[in-house]
PANUFI-598349 format. One record per residue: residue in one letter; x, y, z of N, C-alpha, C in turn. Coordinates in steps of 0.1 Angstrom, whole numbers, padded with zeros to 4 digits, always signed. Example, Ala and Ser with C-alpha at 12.3 -4.5 7.8 and 13.67 -1.06 7.14 Angstrom:
REM residues 2
a+0132-0057+0078+0123-0045+0078+0132-0033+0078 s+0128-0022+0071+0137-0011+0071+0129+0000+0079 
//
This chain:
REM residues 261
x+1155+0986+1104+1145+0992+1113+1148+1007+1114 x+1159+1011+1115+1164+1024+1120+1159+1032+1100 x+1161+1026+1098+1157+1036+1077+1141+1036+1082 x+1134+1027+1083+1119+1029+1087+1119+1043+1095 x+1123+1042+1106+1120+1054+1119+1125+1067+1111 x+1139+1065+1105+1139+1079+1099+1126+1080+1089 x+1118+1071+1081+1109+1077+1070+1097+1077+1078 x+1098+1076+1092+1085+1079+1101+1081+1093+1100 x+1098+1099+1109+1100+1113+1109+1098+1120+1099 x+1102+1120+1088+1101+1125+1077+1090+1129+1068 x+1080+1117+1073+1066+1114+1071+1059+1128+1079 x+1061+1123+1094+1058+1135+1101+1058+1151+1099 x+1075+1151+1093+1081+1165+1090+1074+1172+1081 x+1065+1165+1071+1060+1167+1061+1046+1167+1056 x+1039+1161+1068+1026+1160+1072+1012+1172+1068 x+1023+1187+1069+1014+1195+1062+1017+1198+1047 x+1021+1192+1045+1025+1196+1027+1010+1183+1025 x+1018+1172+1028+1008+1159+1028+0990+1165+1025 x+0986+1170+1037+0973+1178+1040+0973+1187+1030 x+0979+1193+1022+0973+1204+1013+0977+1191+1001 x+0983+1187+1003+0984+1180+0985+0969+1170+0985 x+0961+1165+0996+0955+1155+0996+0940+1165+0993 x+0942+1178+1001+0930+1192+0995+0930+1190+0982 x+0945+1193+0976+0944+1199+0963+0937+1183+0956 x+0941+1173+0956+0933+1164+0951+0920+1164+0954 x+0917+1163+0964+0901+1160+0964+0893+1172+0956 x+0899+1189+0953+0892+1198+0949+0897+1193+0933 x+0900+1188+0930+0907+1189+0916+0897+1179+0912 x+0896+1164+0918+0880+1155+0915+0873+1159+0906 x+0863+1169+0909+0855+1172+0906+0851+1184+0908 x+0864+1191+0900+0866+1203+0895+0854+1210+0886 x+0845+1217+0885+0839+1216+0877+0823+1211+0873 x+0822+1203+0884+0812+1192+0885+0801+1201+0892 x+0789+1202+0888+0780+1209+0900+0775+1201+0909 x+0773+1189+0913+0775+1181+0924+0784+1176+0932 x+0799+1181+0922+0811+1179+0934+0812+1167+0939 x+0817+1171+0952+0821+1155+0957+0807+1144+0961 x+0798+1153+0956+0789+1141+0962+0782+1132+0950 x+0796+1133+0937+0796+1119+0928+0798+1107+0938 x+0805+1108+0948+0816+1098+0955+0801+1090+0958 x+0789+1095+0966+0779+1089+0967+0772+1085+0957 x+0768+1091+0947+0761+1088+0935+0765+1076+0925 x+0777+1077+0928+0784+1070+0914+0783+1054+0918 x+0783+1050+0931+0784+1032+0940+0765+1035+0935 x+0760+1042+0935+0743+1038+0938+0741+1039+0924 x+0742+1044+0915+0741+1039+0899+0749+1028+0891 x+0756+1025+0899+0761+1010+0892+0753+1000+0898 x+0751+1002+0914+0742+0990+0920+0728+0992+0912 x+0724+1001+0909+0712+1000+0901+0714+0994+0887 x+0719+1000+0884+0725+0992+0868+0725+0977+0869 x+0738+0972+0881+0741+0957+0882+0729+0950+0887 x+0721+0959+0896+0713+0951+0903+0696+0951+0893 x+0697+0959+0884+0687+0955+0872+0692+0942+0865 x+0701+0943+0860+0712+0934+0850+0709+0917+0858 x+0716+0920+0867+0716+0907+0872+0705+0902+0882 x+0698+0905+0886+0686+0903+0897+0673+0903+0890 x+0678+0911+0883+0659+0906+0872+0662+0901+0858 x+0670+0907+0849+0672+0899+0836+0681+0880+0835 x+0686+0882+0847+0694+0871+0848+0691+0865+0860 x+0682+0869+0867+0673+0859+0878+0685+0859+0886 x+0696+0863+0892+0703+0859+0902+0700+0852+0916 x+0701+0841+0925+0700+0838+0936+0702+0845+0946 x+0712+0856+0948+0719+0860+0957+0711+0865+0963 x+0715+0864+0977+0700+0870+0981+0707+0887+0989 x+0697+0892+0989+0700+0909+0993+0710+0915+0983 x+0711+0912+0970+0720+0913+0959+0727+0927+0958 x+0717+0940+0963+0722+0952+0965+0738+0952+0974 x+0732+0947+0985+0744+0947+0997+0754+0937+0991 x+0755+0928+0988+0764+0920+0984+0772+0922+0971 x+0766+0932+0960+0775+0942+0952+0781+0948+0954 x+0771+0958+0965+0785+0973+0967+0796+0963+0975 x+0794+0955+0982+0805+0952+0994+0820+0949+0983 x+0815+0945+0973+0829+0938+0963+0831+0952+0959 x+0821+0962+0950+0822+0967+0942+0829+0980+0949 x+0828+0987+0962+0834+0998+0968+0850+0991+0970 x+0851+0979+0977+0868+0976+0976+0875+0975+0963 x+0868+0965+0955+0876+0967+0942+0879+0983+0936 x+0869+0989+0934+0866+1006+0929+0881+1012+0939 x+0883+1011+0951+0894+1021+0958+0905+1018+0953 x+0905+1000+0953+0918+0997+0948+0923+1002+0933 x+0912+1002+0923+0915+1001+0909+0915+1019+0909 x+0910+1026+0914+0912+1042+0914+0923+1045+0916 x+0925+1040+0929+0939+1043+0941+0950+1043+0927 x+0952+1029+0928+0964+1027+0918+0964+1028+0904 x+0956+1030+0896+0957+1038+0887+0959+1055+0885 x+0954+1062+0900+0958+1077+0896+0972+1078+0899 x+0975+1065+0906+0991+1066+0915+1001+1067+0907 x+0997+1058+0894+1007+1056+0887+1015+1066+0880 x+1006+1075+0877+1011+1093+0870+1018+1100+0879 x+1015+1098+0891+1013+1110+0902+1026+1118+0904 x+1038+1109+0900+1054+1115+0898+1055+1123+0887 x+1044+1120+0877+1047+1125+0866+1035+1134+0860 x+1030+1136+0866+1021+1149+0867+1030+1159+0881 x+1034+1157+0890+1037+1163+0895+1057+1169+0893 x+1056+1167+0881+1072+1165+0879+1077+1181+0878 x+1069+1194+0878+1071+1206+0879+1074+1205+0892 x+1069+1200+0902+1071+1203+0915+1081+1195+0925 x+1086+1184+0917+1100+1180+0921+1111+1181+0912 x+1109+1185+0902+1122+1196+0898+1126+1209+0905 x+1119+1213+0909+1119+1227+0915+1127+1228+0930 x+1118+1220+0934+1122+1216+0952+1121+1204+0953 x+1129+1206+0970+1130+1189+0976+1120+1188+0983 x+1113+1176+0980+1104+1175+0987+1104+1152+0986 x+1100+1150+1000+1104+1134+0998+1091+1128+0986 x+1095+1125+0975+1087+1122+0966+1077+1108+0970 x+1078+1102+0977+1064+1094+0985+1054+1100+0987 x+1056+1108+0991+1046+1122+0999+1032+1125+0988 x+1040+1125+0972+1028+1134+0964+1021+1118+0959 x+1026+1104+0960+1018+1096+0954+1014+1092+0967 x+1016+1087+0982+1007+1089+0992+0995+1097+0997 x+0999+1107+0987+0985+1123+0992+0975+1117+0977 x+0977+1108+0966+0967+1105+0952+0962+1093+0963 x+0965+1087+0968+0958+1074+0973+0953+1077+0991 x+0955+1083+0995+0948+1092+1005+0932+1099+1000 x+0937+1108+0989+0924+1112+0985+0912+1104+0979 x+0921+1092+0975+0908+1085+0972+0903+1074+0979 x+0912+1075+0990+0907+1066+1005+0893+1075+1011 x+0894+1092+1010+0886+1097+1016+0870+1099+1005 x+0875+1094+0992+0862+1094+0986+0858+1080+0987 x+0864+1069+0992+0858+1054+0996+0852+1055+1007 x+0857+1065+1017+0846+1061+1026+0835+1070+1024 x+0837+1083+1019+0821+1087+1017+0814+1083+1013 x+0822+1067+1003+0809+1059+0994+0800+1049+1005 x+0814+1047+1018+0809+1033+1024+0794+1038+1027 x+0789+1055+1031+0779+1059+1032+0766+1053+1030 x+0768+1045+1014+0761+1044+1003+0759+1022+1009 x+0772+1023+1013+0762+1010+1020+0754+1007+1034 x+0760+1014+1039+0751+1020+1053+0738+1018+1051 x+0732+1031+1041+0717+1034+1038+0713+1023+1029 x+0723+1017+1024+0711+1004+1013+0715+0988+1022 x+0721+0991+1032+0720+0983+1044+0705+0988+1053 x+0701+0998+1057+0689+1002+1063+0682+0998+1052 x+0680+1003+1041+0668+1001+1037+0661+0989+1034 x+0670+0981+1032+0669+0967+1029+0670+0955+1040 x+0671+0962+1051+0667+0957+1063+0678+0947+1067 x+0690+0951+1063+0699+0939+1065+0702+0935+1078 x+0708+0927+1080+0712+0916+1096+0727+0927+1097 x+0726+0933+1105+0741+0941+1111+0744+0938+1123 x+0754+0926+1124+0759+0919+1135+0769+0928+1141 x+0775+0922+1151+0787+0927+1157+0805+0923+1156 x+0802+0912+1141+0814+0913+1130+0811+0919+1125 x+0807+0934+1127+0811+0941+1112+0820+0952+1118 x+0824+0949+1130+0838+0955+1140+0852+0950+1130 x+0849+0943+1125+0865+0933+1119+0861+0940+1103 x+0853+0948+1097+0857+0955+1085+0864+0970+1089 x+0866+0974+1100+0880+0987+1095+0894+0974+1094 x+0894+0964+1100+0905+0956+1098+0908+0955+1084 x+0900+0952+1077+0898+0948+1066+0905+0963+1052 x+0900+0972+1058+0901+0988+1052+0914+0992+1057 x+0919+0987+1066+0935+0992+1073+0944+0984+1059 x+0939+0969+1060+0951+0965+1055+0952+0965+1038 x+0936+0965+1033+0936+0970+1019+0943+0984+1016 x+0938+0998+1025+0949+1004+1025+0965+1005+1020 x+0967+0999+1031+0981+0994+1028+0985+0990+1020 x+0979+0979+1015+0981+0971+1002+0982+0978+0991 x+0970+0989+0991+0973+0995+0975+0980+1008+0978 x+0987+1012+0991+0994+1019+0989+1011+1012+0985 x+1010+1001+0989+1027+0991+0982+1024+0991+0968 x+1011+0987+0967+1012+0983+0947+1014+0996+0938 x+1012+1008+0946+1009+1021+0939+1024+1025+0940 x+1031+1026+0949+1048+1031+0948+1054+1024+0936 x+1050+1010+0937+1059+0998+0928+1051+1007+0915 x+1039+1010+0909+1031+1011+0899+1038+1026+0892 x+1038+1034+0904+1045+1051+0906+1058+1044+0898 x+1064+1040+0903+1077+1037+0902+1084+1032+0887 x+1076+1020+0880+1080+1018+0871+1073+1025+0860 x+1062+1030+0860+1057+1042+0851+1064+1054+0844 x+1077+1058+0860+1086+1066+0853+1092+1066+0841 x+1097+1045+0841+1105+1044+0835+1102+1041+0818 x+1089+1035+0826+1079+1027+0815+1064+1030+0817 x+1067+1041+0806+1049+1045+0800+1040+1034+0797 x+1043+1023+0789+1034+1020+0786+1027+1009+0797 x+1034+1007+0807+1027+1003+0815+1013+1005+0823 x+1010+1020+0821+0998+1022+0824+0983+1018+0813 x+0985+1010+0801+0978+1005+0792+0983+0992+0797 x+0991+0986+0797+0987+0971+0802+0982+0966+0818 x+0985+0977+0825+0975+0976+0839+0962+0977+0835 x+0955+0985+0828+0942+0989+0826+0935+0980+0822 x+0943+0968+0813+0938+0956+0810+0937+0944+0821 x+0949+0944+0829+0947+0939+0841+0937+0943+0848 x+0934+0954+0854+0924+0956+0861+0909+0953+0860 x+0908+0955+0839+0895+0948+0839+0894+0936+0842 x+0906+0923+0843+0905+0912+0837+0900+0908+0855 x+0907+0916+0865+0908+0914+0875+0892+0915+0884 x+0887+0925+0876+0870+0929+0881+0866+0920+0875 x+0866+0912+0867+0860+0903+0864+0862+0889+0874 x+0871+0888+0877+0879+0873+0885+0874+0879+0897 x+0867+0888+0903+0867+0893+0917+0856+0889+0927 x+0845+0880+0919+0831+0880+0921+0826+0888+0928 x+0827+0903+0923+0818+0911+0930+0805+0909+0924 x+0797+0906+0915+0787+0908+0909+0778+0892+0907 x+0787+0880+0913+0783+0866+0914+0789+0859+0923 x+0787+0850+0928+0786+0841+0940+0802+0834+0933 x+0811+0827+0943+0823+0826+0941+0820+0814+0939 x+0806+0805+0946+0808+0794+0939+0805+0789+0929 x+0801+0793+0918+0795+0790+0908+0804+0789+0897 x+0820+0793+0899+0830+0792+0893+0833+0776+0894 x+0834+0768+0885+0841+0753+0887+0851+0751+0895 x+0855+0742+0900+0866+0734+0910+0880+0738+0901 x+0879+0733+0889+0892+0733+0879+0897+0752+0879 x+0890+0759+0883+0887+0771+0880+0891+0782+0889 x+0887+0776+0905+0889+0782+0914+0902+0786+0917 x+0916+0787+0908+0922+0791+0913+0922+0807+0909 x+0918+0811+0898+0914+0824+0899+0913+0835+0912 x+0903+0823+0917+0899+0833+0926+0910+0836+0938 x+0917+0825+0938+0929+0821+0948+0942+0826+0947 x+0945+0828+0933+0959+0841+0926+0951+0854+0925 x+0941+0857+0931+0937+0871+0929+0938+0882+0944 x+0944+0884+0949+0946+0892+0959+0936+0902+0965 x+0929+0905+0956+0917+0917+0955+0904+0908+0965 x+0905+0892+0961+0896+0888+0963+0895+0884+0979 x+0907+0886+0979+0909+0881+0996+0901+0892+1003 x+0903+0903+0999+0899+0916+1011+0881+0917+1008 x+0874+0913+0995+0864+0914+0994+0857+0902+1004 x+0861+0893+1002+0858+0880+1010+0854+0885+1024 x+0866+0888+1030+0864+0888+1045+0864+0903+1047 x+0857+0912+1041+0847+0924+1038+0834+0921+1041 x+0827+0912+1029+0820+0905+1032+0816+0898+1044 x+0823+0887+1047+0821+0880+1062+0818+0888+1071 x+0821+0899+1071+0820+0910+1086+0808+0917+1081 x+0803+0919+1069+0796+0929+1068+0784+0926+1063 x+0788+0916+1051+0772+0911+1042+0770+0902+1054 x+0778+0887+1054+0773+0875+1058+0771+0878+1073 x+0779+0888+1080+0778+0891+1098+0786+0880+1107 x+0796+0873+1099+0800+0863+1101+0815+0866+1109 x+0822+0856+1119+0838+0860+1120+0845+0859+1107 x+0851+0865+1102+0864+0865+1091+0872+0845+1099 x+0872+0841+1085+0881+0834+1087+0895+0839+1089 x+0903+0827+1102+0915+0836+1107+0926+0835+1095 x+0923+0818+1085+0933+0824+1072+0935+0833+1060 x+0917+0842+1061+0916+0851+1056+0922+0863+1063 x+0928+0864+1073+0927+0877+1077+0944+0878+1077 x+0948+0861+1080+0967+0861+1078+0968+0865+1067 x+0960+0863+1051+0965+0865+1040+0966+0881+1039 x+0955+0888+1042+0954+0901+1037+0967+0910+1046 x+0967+0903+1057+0977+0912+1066+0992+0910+1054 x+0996+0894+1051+1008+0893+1048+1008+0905+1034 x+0999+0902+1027+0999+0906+1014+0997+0922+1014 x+0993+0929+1023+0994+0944+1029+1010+0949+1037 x+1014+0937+1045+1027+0938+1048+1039+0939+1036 x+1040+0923+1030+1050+0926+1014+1046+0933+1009 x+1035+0934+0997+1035+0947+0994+1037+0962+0995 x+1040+0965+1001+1045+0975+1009+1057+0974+1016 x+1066+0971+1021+1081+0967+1026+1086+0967+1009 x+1082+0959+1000+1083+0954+0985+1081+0971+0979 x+1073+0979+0977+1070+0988+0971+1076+1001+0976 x+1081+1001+0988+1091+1009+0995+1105+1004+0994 x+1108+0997+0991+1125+0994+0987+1125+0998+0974 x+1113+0994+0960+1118+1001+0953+1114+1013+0947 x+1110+1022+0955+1105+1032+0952+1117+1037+0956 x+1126+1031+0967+1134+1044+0974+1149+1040+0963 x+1148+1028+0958+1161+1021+0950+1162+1029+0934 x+1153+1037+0932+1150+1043+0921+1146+1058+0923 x+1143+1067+0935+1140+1075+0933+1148+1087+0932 x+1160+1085+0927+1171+1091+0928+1177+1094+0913 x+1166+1092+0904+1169+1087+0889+1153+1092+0884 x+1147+1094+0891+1132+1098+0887+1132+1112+0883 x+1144+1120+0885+1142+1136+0881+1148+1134+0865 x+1153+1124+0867+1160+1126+0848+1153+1116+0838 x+1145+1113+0842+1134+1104+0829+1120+1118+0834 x+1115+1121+0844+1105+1129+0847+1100+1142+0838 
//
């Protein structure tokens, strides 16, 4: 407990480095871009248009309000698969600037998954307005989705240290995540109904971790429903280990990251 409090402080001590490294990312985005950050909105409303042609008219889908019930998968999967994929470089793009000085090296893959926390919610924007337009049911479960965004958070900030971490050692790991992640967007049912997967089948959806937070995302937000309370134990545990898990070995190794870096 007492190693936590010191990396509280430390956290603290360092809070404005944090704030300019999370600047320098979000200007770096979309460096270049003449719309700038406001891909972050565009980019959730051209896939729903894409998916929601694809599957709502060529493929007749059932789902009903199919817009809303895409982005809700499609913005949590997207933070997660961003988050931890820019994370994974983030020691090693930044490896000029921890050679040089000390600086606690959490700090610069915390400020890659920060910045792209702040382009998830400018997307949630994007379900807001195609929640109005579409005249959706917005109950008063949709209080239990920041619950939902605290502990995804979390989560992909544990998977992203452990991701950071062995990247150093092992490049090629960032090509067989990338395969994971598609295999994982696929297993996530953001784009179909979870039941339509067979019984023999469903455990996919059950070893998938991603799927938990979309679920009871959903429940609060598409369906308006309470979160089931053992969806809400899973995401907490699995935001808790991951993270306790991704901070032992990020700190068990970062002492060896300046000489492979």
């Amino acid at each position: 407990m007492r190693k936590y409090v010191v990396y509280l402080k430390t956290f603290q001590k360092y809070s404005f480095l944090l704030s300019l490294l999370v600047r320098k990312e979000v200007k770096k985005k979309y460096k270049g871009s003449f719309l700038g950050i406001l891909w972050s909105l565009l980019n959730p409303l051209l896939h729903m248009l894409v998916l929601t042609l694809v599957f709502s008219t060529l493929f007749n889908t059932s789902i009903e309000n199919f817009p809303v019930y895409m982005l809700c998968g499609f913005l949590i999967f997207n933070f997660f698969s961003s988050s931890t994929m820019t994370s994974m470089k983030s020691l090693i793009f930044a490896s000029g600037l921890i050679t040089k000085v000390y600086i606690p090296k959490y700090i610069i893959t915390i400020s890659t998954i920060l910045s792209n926390f702040i382009f998830f919610l400018i997307s949630l924007i994007d379900l807001v307005l195609i929640m109005i337009v579409t005249r959706a049911d917005i109950t008063v479960n949709v209080l239990y989705a920041p619950i939902y965004l605290i502990f995804l958070f979390i989560f992909s900030c544990g998977i992203s240290l452990m991701l950071a971490t062995v990247t150093v050692f092992f490049r090629d790991i960032e090509h067989i995540y990338g395969v994971l992640i598609t295999a994982l967007h696929f297993a996530s049912a953001i784009f179909y109904p979870a039941d339509i997967i067979p019984q023999k089948y469903q455990f996919v959806l059950q070893f998938n971790p991603i799927y938990y937070f979309i679920e009871g995302f959903r429940d609060s937000v598409y369906y308006g429903v309470t979160p089931h309370i053992y969806n809400l134990l899973v995401c907490f545990f699995l935001a808790f280990i991951s993270l306790v898990i991704g901070v032992l070995v990020f700190e068990r190794n970062q002492d060896k990251f300046i000489l492979h870096i």
